[in-house]
N, C-alpha and C positions, 0 to 999 in steps of 0.2 A: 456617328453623328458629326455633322463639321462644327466647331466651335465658332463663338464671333467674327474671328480674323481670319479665318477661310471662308468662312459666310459671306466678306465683304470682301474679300478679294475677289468669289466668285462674280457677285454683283460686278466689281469695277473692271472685269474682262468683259461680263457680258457689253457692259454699256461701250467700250471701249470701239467694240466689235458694231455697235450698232450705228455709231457715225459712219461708217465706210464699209456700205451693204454692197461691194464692187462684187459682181457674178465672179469675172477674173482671179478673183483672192479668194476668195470664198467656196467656192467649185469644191475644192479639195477638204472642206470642212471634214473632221475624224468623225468615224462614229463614237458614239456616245452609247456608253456601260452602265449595268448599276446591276443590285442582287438584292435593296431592299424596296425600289421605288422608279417611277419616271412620269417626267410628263413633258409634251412637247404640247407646244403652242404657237399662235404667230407673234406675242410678243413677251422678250426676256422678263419684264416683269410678273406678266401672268403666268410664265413655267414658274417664276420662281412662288409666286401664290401660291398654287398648287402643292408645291415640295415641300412648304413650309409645314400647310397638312397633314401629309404624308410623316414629316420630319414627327408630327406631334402624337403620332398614332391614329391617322383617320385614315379611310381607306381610299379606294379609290373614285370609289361615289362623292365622298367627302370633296377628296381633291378636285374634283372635276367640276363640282360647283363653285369652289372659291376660283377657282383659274377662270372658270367662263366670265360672273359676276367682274373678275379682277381686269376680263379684257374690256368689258365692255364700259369699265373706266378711262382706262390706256390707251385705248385702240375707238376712239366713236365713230369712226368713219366706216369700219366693219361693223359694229356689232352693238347695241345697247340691250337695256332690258325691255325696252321699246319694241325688238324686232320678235322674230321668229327662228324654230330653228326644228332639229332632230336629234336623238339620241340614239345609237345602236351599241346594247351594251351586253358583256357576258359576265353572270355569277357563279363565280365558283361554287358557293353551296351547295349551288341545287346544278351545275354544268347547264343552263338556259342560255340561249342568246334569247335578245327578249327587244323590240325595235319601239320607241317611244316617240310619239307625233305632238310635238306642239310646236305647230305652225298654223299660227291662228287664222282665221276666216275672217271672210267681210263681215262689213256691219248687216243687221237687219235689215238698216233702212238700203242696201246697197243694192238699187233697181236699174235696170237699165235705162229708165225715165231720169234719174238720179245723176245721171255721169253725161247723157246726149250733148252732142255740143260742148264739152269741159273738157279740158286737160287733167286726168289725173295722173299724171306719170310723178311729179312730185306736189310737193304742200297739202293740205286738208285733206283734201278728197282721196289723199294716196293710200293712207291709212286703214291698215286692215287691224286686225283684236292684237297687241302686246301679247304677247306668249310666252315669253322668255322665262319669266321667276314662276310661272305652275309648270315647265318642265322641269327647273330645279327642284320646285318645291317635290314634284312626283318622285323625282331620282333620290334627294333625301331621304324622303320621308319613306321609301320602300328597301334603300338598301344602305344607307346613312347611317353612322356612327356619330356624328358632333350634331352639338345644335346650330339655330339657324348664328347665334350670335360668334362663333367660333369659323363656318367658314366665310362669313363673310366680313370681318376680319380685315383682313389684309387688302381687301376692295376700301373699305370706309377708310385706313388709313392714307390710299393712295389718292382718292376723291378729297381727302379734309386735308392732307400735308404735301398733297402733290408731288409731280415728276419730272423729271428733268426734259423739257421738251428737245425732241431731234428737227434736223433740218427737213427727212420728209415730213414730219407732222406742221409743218410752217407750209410748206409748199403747198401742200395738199388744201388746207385751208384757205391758203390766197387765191389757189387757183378754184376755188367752189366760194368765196369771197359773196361775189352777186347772188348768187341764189339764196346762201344762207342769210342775207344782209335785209331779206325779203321779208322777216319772219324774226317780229324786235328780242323777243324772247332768246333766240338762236343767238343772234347779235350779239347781247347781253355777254351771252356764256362762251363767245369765243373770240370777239372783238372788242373787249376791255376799252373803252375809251376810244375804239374805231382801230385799234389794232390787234393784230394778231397775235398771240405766243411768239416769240423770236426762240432759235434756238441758244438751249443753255438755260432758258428760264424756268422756272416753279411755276407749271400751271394745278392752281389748283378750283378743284368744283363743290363750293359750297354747295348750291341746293341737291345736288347730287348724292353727298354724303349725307344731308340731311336725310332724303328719301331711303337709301339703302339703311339708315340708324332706324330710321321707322320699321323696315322690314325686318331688320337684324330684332326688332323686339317684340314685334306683333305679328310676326308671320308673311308671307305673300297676303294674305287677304286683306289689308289694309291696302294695298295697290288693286285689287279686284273687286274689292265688295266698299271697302274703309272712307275714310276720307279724302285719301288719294285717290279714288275712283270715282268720285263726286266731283273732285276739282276735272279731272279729266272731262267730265262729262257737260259740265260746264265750259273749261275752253272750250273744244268742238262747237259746242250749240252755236256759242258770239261768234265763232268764226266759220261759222259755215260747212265747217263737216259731218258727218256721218256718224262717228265713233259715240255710243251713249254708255251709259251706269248700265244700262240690262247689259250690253256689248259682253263688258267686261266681266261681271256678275255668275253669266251663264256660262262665261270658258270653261273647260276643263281639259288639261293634256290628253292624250290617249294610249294608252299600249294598244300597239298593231302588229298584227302577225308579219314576222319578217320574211321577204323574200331568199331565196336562195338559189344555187348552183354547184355544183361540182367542177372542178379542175381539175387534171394532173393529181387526184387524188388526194385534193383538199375543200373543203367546203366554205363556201366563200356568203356570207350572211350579211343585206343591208335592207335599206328601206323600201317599202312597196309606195305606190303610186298615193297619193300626188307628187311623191317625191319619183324623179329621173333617174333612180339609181337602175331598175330595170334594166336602160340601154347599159351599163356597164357590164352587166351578167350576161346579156344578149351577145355583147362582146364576144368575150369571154368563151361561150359555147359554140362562136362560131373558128374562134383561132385552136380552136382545141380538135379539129381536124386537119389543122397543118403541124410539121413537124416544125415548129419556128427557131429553133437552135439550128436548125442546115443551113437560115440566110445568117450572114454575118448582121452583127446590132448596128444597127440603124442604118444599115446599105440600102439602098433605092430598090433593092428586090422587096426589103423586110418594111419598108418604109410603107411603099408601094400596099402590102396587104393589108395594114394596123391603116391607112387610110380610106380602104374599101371599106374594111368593119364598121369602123365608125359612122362612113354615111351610112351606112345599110341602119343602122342602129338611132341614125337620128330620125333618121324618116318616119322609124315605126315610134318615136318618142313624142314627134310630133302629131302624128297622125291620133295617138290611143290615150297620151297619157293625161289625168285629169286627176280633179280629185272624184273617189269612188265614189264617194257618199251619189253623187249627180251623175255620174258618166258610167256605162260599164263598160269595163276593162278587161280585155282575154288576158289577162296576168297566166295562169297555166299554158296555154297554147305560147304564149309571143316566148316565154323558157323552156320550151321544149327542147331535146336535141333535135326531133323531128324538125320543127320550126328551123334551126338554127340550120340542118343541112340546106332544106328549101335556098334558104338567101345563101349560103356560099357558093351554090351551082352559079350565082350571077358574078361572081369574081372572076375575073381574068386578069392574069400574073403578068401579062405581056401589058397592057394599054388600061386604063382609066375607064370606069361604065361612064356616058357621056354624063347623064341624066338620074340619081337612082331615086326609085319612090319606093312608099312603103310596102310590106308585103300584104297578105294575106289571113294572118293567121285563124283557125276557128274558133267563131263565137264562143264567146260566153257569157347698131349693137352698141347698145350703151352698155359698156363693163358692168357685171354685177359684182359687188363685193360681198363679204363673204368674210367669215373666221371657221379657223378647222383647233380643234385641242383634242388630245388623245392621254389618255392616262393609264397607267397599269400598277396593283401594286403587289407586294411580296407573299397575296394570296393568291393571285393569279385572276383578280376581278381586271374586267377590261372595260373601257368607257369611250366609245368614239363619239363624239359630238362637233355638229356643227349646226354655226345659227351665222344668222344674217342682218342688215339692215334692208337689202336691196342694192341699191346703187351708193354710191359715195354719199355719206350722212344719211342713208334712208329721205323721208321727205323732204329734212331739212330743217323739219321742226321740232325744235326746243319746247315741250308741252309744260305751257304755265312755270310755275319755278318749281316745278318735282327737277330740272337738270337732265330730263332721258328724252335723246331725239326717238322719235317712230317712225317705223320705217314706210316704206313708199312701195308692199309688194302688191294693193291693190292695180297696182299697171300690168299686172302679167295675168287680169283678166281681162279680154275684151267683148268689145260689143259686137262683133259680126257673131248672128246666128248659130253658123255652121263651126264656128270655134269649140273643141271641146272645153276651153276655159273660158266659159260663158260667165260674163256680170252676173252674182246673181246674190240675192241675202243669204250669209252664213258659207259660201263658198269658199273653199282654199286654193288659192293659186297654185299654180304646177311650180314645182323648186326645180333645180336642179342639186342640190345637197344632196350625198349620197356617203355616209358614215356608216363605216363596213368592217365587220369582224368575222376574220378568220379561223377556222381550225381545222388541223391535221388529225386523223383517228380520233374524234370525237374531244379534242384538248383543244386551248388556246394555243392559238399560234401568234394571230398579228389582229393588233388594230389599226386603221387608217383610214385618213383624209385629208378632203383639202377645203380650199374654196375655190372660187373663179368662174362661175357661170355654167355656162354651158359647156365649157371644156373639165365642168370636176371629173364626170364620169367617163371622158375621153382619156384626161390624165392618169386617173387611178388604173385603167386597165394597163396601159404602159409599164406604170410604175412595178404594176402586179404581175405583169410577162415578166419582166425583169426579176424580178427576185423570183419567182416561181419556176421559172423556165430557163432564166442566163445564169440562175444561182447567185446572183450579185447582192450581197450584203446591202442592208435596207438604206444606207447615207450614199451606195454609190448609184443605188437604184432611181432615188431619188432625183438625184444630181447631174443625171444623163440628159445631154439636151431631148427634148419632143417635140411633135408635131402636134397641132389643134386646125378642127377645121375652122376655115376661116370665111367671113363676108358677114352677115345678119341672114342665118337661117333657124331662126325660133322659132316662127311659126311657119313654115312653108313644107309641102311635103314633095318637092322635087328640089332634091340637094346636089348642088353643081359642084364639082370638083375643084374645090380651093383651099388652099392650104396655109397655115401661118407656121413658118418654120423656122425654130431658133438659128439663130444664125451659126451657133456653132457647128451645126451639121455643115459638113464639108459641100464645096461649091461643087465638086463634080456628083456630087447624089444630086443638090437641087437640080442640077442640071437635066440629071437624067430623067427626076421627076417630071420636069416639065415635059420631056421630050415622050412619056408614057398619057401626058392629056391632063396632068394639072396644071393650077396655077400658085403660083408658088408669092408669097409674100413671105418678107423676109422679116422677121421680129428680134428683139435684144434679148428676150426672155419670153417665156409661157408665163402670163399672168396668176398663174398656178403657186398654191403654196404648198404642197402636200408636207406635212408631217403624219409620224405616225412609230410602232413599237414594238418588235418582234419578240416573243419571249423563245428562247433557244431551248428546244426542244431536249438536249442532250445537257446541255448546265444548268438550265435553269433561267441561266443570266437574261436581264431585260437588255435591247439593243435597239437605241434609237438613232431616226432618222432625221431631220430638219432641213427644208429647203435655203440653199444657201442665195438662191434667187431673190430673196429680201429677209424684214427680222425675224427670221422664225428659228425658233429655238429647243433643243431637247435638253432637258437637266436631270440627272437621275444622280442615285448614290447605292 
């Protein structure tokens, strides 16, 4: 156990480390060990929530709800309890991987007479059902050791005593300044007097710790059914949104049977649709007919194939993926091998397919933001989650003085017809979150994730060749620059060849890139945070990863 003054030491490294998140310095970040615990995160103070946990005898269900709660203090611009998200978790007890959905639905009232003519992309109308605390509450309450007032803890004291703000959390705010400025409540709780947090100062969120002290003693249902769900229903009404008391009333998370695949001899376990994780399996099954250890890593030969894949893999993402409850989905046929040889005959290793559309299979860009936490503890229980706002701050809005923005994923249905994410009452937007657990001969191996839109499932396959196939230890896996595809193609199902490619990839691959038929754009980094926890098959030992591409952090002991 670390005593006080290694407790605060560790703290005053981390924060040390989070002024100057330079890729340059940071690339090289260690892996990170432990034998009784770990949790990686996208921000140092929510690993360290988690570990606290961990530190006090909770597991890793335990941890994993104080961490998520703890970011969505720290970090509002990803994640509140306002938003939506996924669970894919494994229990040791019983060896289940076992996939959790709460990623809330439109309101009832959400018709397409409802949205005609309106922007919903942010404020009122953006608003789908809050989901966040009945996922915790499902993940507690079914594999949970502490109560609710134990892990959320360490969230109430960050909201009531505050955190030291960094220079991005200033920037980020000035630069979403006007939108949130829109929405007096929003105002209120991040423009104190018309300014901002500066960095170095104590921001702290009264109504926020208020609301989470409400949940820390009455349960989630006081934000569902309570009085907090009345005031919710009430803002909306004066302001002209959607969102009501049944809304919230009638949620409930869901267990959903988890998708899968085989690799190289490992079984690789995430979310089925509405969530995207799908194309990352689709992946997966089709590089698994090349020998990818003969191209050297990330040569324009190797580049060249993990960029076919991927469009092949959006196309049919685009094309199928919906939520099921409304759309049906060939989930068996599009994971097939069969399936998977079909679209590799369209790869050619020499030049670029100009144009690629979806396949076949038989019946059956505005950034999104995003948080990814991963936890594992000295039982071998594995917890991959991720949850969202939508875009930076979700709507925008600050709902009444509960302190929690909502998010804005009602834009990722639309009104054309022919869309499989039709407007529609009670629908769930297509995600792209994809929170994935691994195992080798039927054991845990690795949990991991990320955020970042549309490239999560693009990146994790990278990340996952890489350790599965280059053998590379899970921090340098990580760490390696990627390719994502690049332009705004979320909803379109002929995906042109374009490319966002970290700039550290050498000039002469882009080059050649281009000269095979992409187009190549040149980026600082993959918006991508992947963290995530490999338990070593042979010690035992847990080995984390953390993208050194901004603050994302693994803490174990």
């Amino acid at each position: 156990m670390l005593g006080s003054s290694s407790m605060l030491g560790l703290v005053l490294a981390i924060l040390v480390l989070t002024t100057d998140p330079s890729i340059a310095q940071l690339v090289e970040r260690p892996l990170i060990t432990g034998r009784h615990g770990m949790v990686t995160s996208l921000h140092p103070l929510s690993s360290l929530a988690g570990l606290k946990i961990l530190m006090k005898g909770g597991n890793a269900f335990d941890a994993a709800v104080a961490t998520a709660v703890a970011t969505t203090v720290v970090d509002p611009k990803n994640s509140t309890i306002g938003g939506q998200g996924f669970a894919t978790i494994y229990a040791a007890k019983t060896g289940e991987v076992r996939a959790l959905n709460f990623f809330g639905p439109s309101p009832k009232a959400a018709t397409i007479d409802a949205f005609k003519g309106k922007d919903y992309t942010r404020g009122y109308l953006s608003c789908p059902v809050p989901s966040n605390l009945k996922g915790y509450q499902v993940i507690l309450e079914t594999y949970g050791t502490m109560s609710w007032e134990q892990v959320l803890e360490p969230a109430i004291e960050l909201a009531q005593n505050g955190f030291v703000v960094t220079q991005e959390f200033t920037q980020l705010l000035e630069e979403q300044r006007d939108e949130l400025n829109r929405y007096p409540e929003t105002a209120r709780v991040f423009f104190k007097n018309g300014v901002a947090p500066r960095p170095g100062e104590i921001f702290i969120q009264a109504d926020l710790a208020r609301t989470l002290r409400e949940v820390a003693k009455k349960g989630p249902d006081v934000f569902y059914k309570g009085e907090i769900a009345r005031q919710v229903d009430e803002f909306f009404n004066a302001h002209g949104g959607l969102l009501s008391y049944g809304d919230l009333a009638s949620y409930e998370a869901q267990w959903v049977e988890p998708i899968s695949t085989s690799y190289r001899g490992y079984t690789i376990y995430t979310q089925p649709p509405n969530s995207s994780a799908i194309a990352m399996l689709m992946q997966l099954n089709i590089l698994e007919g090349y020998d990818v250890t003969s191209y050297h890593h990330n040569s324009a030969e190797y580049l060249h194939l993990v960029a076919e894949v991927m469009r092949l893999a959006l196309a049919d993402r685009n094309q199928y993926v919906a939520d099921p409850e409304f759309v049906s989905i060939p989930v068996s046929s599009l994971l097939s091998k069969e399936y998977a040889g079909k679209r590799r005959q369209l790869i050619d290793l020499r030049k670029t397919i100009p144009v690629v559309r979806p396949g076949e299979p038989m019946s059956e860009r505005e950034r999104d933001h995003t948080t990814h936490l991963t936890v594992v503890d000295r039982d071998g229980n594995m917890v991959a989650l991720t949850q969202t706002l939508g875009a930076w701050y979700g709507s925008g809005v600050v709902v009444g003085n509960t302190g929690v923005i909502f998010s804005n994923q009602m834009r990722h249905l639309h009104l054309d017809p022919k869309s499989p994410s039709l407007v529609g009452p009670g629908r769930r937007p297509r995600s792209n979150q994809s929170p994935t657990i691994v195992l080798k001969d039927g054991r845990p191996f690795m949990a991991i994730g990320t955020p970042g839109g549309d490239g999560i499932w693009q990146r994790l396959t990278q990340v996952m060749v890489n350790i599965l196939d280059f053998k590379m230890d899970i921090q340098t896996a990580i760490s390696k620059p990627r390719i994502i595809l690049g332009g705004f193609q979320e909803t379109g199902t002929e995906i042109r060849p374009v490319l966002d490619v970290e700039e550290r990839i050498p000039p002469d691959v882009r080059r050649e890139l281009s000269t095979r038929g992409f187009i190549i754009n040149i980026i600082a980094d993959d918006e991508g945070r992947v963290n995530g926890i490999i338990k070593d098959p042979k010690t035992g030992f847990l080995l984390g990863g953390a993208d050194p591409r901004s603050e994302t952090y693994a803490i174990g002991w």
